[in-house]
C-alpha positions as CSV (number, residue, x, y, z in Angstrom):
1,X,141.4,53.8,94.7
2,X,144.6,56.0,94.4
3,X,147.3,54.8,96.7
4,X,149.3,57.6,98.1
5,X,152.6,57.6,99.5
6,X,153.7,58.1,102.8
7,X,155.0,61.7,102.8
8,X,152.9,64.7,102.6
9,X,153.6,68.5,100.8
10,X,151.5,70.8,102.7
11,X,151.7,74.3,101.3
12,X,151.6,77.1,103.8
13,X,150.7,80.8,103.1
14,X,153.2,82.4,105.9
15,X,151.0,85.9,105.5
16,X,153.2,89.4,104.3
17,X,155.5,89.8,106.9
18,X,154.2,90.2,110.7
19,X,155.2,86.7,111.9
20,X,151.8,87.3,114.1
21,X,149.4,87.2,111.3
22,X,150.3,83.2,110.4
23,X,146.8,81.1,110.9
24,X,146.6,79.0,113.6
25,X,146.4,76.3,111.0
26,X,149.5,77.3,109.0
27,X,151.4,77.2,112.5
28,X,150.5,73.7,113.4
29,X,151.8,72.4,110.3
30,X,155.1,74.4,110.9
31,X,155.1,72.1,114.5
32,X,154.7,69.0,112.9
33,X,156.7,68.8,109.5
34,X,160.1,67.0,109.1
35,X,161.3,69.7,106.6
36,X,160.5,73.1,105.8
37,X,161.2,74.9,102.5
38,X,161.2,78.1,102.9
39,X,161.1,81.6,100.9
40,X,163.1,84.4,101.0
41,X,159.9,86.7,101.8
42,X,158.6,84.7,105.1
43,X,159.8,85.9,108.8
44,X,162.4,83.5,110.1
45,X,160.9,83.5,113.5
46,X,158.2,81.4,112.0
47,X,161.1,78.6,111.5
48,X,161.3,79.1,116.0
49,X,158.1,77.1,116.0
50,X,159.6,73.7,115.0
51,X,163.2,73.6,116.0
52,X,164.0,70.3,115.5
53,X,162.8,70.0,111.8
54,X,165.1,70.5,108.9
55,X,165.3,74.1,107.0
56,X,166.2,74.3,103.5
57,X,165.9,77.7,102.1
58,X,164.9,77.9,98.8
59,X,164.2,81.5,98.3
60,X,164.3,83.9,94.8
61,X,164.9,87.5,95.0
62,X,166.0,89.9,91.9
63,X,169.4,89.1,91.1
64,X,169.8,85.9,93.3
65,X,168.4,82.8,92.7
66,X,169.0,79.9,95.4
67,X,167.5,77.2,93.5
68,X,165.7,76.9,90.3
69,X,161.5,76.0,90.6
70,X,162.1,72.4,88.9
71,X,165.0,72.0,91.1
72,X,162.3,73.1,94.2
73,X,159.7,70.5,92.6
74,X,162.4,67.9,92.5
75,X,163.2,68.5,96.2
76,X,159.6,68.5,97.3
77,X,159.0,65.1,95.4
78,X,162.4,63.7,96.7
79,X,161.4,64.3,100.0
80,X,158.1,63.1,100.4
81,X,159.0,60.2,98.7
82,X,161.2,59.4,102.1
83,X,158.0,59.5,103.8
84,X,158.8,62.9,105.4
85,X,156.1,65.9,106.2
86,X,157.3,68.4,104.0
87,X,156.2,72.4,104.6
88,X,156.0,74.7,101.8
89,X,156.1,77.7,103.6
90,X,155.5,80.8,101.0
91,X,155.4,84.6,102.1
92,X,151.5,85.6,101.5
93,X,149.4,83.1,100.1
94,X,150.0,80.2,98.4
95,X,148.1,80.7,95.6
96,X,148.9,84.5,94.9
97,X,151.7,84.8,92.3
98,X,153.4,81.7,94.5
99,X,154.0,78.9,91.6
100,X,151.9,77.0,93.9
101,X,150.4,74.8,90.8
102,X,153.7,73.9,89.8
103,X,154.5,71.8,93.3
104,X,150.9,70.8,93.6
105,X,151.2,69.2,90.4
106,X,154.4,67.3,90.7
107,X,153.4,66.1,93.9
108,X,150.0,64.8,92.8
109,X,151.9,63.1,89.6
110,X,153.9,61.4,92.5
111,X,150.6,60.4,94.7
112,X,151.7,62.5,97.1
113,X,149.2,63.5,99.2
114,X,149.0,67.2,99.3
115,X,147.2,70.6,101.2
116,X,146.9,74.0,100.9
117,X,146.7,76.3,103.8
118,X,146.0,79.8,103.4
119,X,148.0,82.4,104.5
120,X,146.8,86.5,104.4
121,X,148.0,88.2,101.0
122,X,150.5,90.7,101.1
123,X,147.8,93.3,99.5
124,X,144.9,92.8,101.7
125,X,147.5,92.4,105.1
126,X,149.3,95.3,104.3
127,X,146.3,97.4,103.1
128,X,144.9,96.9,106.7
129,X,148.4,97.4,108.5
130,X,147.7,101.1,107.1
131,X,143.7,101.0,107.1
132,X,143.6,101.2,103.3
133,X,140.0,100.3,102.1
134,X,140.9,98.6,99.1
135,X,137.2,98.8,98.4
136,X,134.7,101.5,99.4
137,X,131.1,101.9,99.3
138,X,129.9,104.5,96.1
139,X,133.9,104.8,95.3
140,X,135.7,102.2,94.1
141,X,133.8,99.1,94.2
142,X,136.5,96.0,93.3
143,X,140.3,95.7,93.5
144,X,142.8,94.3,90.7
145,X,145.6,92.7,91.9
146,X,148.1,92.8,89.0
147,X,152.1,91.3,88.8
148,X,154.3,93.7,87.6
149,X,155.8,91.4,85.4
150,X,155.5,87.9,83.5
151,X,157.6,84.8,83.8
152,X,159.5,86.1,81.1
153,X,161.0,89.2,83.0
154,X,158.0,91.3,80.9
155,X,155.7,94.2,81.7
156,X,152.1,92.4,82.3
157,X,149.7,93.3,80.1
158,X,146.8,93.5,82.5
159,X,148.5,96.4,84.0
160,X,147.2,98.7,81.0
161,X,143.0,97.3,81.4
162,X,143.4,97.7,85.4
163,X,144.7,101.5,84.7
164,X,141.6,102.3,82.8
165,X,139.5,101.0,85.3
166,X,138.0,102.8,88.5
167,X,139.4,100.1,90.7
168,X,141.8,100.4,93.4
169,X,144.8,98.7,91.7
170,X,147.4,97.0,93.7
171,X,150.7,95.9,91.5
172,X,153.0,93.5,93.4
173,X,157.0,92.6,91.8
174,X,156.4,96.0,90.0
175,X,159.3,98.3,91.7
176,X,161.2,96.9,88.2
177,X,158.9,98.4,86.2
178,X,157.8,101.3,88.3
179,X,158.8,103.9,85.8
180,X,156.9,102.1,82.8
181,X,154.0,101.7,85.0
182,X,153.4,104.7,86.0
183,X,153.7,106.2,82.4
184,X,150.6,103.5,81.6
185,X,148.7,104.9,84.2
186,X,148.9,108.4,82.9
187,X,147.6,107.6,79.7
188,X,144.2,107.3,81.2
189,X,144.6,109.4,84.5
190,X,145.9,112.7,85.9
191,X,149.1,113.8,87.3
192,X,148.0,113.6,90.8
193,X,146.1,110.6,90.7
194,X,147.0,109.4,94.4
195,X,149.9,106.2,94.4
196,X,151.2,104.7,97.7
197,X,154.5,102.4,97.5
198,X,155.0,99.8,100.7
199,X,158.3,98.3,101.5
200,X,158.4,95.0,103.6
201,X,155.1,95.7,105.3
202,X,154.1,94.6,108.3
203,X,157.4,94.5,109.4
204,X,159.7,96.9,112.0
205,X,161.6,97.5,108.3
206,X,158.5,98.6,106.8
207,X,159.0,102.3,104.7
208,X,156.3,103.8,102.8
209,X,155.4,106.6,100.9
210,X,152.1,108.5,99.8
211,X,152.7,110.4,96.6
212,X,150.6,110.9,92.7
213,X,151.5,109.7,89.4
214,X,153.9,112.8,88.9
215,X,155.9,112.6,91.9
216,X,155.7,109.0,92.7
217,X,159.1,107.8,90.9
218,X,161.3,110.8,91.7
219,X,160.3,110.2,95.6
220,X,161.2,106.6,95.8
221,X,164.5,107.1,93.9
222,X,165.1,109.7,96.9
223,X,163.9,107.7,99.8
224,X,165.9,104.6,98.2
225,X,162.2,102.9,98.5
226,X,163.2,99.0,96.6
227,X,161.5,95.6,96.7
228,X,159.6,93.9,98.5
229,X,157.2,96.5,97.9
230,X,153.2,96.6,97.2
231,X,151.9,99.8,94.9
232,X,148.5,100.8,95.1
233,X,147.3,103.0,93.0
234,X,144.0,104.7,93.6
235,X,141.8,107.2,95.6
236,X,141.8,104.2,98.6
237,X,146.0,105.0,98.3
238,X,144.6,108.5,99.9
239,X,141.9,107.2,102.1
240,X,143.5,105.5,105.2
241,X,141.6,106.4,108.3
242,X,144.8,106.8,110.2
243,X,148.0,108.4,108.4
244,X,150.2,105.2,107.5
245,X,153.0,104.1,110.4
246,X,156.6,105.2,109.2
247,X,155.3,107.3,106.2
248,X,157.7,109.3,104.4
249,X,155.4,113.0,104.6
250,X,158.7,116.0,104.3
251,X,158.2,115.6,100.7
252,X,155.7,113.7,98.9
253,X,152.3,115.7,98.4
254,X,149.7,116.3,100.8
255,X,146.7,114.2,98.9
């Protein structure tokens, strides 16, 4: 029988923004830990909750980088070896594009006894903030959820097979790469092929913008439109029930 140690590593999706759409379950653990880690992309009113345990930020944004992922894992195991309740508290889900296998792994090489609680994704939060159906009946029948680019700083690849397909496609990190993007997406669809570009959703900072492949860069250069934002590219980008809160309409086309 594996003998763990004292200290736990709970990982905790913090959801994409709206500090109202953590789980129940993701906000107990926030009450009980010793320590929190926490990203640059959760709300800091989720770190209100418990204000007695210790916040360490640990957060990576374009340009900035507060601590290096095997510094994090080193941290996390440190910890946890001192018998503390560590949080992991990660904006979306854990297990989206969150190097969540990295800390689970060093952790369990540790006998650390470790969980997972799921937060709501950025693309399928956000995509309901503006009543986006990601899938539709007889339309578009599955979703691609795509990085924009690769540990090493690269376009993905994937990027070009979900452009040929007749899913909705939602690209997340890919403001970097918007411009080489939207190029791939031209190769296999026309000019005003509907894109919609969300900044900090969920939040009172939230901008977006409904545009097409042709007009889609030029409008975000103009609207100064940056990351965190979520692409989707699609008819569904067109098909909100209701006309998406703060949206940019003077110039972008009427799809």
């Amino acid at each position: 029988m594996t003998k763990y140690n004292k200290g736990t590593v709970t990982l905790v999706g913090a959801g994409p923004g709206d500090p109202e759409l953590l789980t129940i379950k993701g906000l107990k653990a926030i009450e009980k830990a010793d320590v929190i880690l926490y990203d640059a992309l959760i709300n800091p009113v989720l770190l209100d909750h418990n204000p007695t345990a210790q916040k360490i930020f640990v957060g990576k944004r374009r340009g900035f980088l507060k601590k290096k992922q095997v510094e994090i894992n080193e941290l996390i195991e440190k910890l946890a070896n001192k018998g503390l309740d560590v949080v992991r508290l990660k904006g979306g889900d854990p297990l989206v594009f969150g190097r969540a296998c990295e800390e689970l792994e060093v952790a369990k090489k540790a006998f650390i006894s470790t969980e997972i609680i799921a937060g709501i994704a950025s693309y399928t939060g956000i995509a309901a903030q503006h009543q986006i159906p990601l899938t539709k009946r007889g339309e578009h029948e599955s979703f691609w959820v795509v990085t924009g680019h690769t540990q090493n700083a690269k376009l993905s690849s994937d990027i070009s097979l979900a452009a040929q397909s007749t899913a909705t496609v939602v690209v997340l990190m890919g403001m970097r790469f918007l411009a080489e993007i939207v190029d791939i997406f031209k190769q296999f669809n026309n000019g005003d092929y509907p894109v919609a570009v969300i900044q900090n959703g969920t939040t009172s900072a939230e901008k977006s913008l409904l545009a097409d492949l042709d007009t889609i860069t030029d409008l975000v250069k103009q609207h100064q439109i940056d990351n965190p934002s979520v692409l989707i590219f699609g008819q569904a980008a067109a098909d909100p029930v209701t006309h998406y809160k703060n949206l940019v309409k003077e110039e972008a086309l009427a799809l």
